[in-house]
Each structure stands twice: as structure tokens, then as C-alpha cells.
C-alpha positions as CSV (number, residue, x, y, z in Angstrom):
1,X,0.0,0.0,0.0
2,X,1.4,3.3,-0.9
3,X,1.7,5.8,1.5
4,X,-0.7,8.7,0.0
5,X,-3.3,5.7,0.1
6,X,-2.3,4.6,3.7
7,X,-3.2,8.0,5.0
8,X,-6.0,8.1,3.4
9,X,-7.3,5.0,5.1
10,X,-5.9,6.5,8.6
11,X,-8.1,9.2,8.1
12,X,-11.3,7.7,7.8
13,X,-10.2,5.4,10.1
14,X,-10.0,7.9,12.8
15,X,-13.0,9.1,11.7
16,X,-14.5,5.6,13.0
17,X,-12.6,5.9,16.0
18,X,-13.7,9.4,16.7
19,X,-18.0,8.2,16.1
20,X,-16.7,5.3,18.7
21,X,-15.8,8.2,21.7
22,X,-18.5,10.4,20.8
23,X,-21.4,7.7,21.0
24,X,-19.5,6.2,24.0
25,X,-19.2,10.0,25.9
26,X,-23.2,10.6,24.5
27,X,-24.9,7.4,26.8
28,X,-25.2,6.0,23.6
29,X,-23.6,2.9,24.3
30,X,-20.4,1.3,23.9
31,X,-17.1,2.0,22.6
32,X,-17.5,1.2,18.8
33,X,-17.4,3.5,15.8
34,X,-17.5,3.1,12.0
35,X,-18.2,5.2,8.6
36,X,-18.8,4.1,5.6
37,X,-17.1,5.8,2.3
38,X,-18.3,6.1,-1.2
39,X,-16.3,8.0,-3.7
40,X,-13.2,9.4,-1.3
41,X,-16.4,10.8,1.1
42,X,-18.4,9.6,4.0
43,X,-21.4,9.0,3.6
44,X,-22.6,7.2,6.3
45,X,-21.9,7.4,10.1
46,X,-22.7,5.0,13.1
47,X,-21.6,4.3,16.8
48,X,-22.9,1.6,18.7
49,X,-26.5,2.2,20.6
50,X,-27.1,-1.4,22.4
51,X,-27.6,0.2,25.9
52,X,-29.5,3.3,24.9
53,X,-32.2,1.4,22.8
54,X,-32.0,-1.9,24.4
55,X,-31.7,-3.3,21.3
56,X,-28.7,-5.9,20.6
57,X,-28.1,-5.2,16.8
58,X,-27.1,-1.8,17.1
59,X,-23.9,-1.9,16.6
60,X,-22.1,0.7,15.2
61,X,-21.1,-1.4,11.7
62,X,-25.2,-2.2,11.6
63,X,-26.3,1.6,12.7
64,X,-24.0,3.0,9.5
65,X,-25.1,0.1,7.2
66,X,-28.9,1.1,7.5
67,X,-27.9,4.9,7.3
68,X,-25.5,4.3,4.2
69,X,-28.4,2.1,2.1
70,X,-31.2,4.2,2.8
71,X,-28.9,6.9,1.8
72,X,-27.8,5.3,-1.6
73,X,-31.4,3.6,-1.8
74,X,-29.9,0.1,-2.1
75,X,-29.6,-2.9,0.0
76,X,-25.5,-2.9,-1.2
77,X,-23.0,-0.8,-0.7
78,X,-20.7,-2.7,-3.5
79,X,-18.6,0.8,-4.5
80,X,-18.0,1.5,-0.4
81,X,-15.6,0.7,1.8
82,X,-16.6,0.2,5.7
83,X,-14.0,1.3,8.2
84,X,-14.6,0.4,11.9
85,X,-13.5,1.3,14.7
86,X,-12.7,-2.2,15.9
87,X,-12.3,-5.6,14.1
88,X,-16.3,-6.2,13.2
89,X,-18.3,-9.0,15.7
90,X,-19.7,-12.3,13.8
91,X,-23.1,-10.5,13.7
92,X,-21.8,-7.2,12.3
93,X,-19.2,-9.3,9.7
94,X,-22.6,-11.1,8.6
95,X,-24.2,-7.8,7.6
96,X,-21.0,-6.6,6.2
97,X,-20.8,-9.6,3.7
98,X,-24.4,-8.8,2.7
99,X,-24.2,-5.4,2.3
100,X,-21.3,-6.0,-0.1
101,X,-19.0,-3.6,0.0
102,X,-15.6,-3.7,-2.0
103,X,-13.3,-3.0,1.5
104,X,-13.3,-3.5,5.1
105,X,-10.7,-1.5,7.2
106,X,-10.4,-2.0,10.8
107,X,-8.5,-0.4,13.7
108,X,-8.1,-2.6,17.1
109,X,-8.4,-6.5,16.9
110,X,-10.5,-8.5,18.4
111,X,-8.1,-9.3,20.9
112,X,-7.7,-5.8,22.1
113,X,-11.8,-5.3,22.1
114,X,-11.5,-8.6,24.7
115,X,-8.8,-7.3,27.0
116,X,-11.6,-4.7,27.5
117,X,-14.7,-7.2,27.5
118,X,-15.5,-7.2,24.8
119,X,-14.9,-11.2,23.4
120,X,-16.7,-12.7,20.8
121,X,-14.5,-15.5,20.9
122,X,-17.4,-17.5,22.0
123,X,-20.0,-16.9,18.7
124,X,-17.1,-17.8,16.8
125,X,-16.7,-21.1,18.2
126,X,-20.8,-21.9,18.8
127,X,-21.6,-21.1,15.1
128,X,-19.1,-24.0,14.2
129,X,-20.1,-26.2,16.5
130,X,-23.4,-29.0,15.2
131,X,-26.6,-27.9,16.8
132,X,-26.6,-30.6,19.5
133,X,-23.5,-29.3,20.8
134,X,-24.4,-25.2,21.4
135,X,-25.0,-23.9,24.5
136,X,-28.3,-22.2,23.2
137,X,-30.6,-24.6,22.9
138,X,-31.4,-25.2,19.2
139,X,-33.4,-27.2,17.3
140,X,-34.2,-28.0,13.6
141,X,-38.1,-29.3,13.5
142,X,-38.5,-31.0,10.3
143,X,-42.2,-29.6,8.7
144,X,-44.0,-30.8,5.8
145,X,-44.0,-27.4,4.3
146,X,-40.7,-26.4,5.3
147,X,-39.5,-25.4,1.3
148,X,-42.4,-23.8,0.6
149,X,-41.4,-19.9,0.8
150,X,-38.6,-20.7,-1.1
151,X,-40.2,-22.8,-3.7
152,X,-43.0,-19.4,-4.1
153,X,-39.4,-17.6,-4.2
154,X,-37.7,-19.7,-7.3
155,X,-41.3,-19.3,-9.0
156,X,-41.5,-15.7,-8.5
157,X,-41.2,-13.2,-11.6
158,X,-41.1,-9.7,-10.3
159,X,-38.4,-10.9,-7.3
160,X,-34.9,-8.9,-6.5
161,X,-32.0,-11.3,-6.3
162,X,-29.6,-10.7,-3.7
């Protein structure tokens, strides 16, 4: 990577890092930033909001995902590039693969966001484990109309892949 492009990613980078202190120091919730960047500008922003709407998916990747696609009126972001304050949780890399975008850029590790208590370690080894074997409870009940939807899906005409 050259150097002019370096900074360039160290800037947007602390931009992440900057929404991560500034939702942290608002109540918002903890200490997790990210923008998203189309074109060389941001055009997105999100910190993390889990405490101060009791809801566990806001995350800051999530928050600036929703803002960025109803911004660009698309459900991908496939000319962005997502730069977080901290390496992305399994739930936030999920939404990041859908979204699509060309780049991910991250500051801190996941091993630095643990030393803080923040570990995902945990998801990361459930989600390979078999079913039987998680520590949530999880079960696959077989139905008789269980490939329905998706058969009305692979019939449908007007549908939007993605």
C-alpha cells in the first residue's frame, strides 16, 4: 500500500474511532465507531447504541449500514468501503458480507476489544459447532412445508436477487 493511500485510510479510520468516543461520551452505548465511504467521502456514520435502545443489533457497523443504504437507496454498498473502529463482531461481519461492499478496514483487533470485555470469541466457536452441541438450545423441527417460501421464491417473476 502506498503511503498517500495509507493515509487516506488513517483518516477515515480515525473518523471511525472518533463516532466510537463520541457515541461512547453521548450514553449512547459502547465503545464502537464506523463510517462508511463512497467515492473518497463519508457518507454514512454509526456508533454503537445497544444500551440506549435496548436493542442488541445496534452496533455501530449495523447503525452505519442502514444509514449508508437508505442513503444510496440500495440494500448494497458494493462501491464503499466500511471502516470500523474495531475488528467487526460475527453478527456485524454477517451484515457486512451482505451489504457488499468492495473494502473492510479495521483499527483494534478482536483481541484488544477482549482485553476490554469485549470477546466474541465465544460466537465464533458456537456457530461451528453442530446444533446438538451449542450452549443455546437449538433445534431443527422438520415440517412438511418447510421449502415452501422458497419454492414461491424460485417461482416468482417480479423478485430482486440478492
Amino acid at each position: 500500500m502506498e503511503q498517500a493511500e495509507l493515509k487516506q485510510h488513517q483518516r477515515f479510520l480515525k473518523e471511525a474511532v472518533k463516532m466510537a468516543g463520541k457515541g461512547m461520551n453521548s450514553g449512547k452505548g459502547g465503545p464502537f465507531g464506523a463510517v462508511i465511504v463512497k467515492d473518497g467521502k463519508i457518507i454514512a456514520r454509526g456508533c454503537n447504541q445497544v444500551t440506549s435502545t435496548n436493542d442488541p443489533t445496534r452496533h455501530a457497523e449495523v447503525d452505519a449500514i442502514r444509514k449508508a443504504c437508505k442513503k444510496l437507496g440500495s440494500f448494497e454498498l458494493t462501491d464503499c468501503i466500511i471502516y470500523s473502529s474495531c475488528e467487526p463482531c460475527p453478527m456485524c461481519l454477517g451484515a457486512i458480507y451482505w451489504a457488499r461492499p468492495k473494502a473492510l478496514y479495521f483499527a483494534a483487533n478482536r483481541f484488544t476489544a477482549a482485553k476490554y470485555g469485549f470477546d466474541d470469541a465465544f460466537i465464533y466457536k458456537e456457530v461451528a459447532l453442530p446444533l446438538d452441541k451449542r450452549s443455546l438450545k437449538t433445534y431443527c423441527i422438520d415440517l412438511s412445508n418447510k421449502a415452501e417460501p422458497f419454492e414461491q421464491w424460485n417461482k416468482k417473476t417480479d423478485k430482486i436477487e440478492y
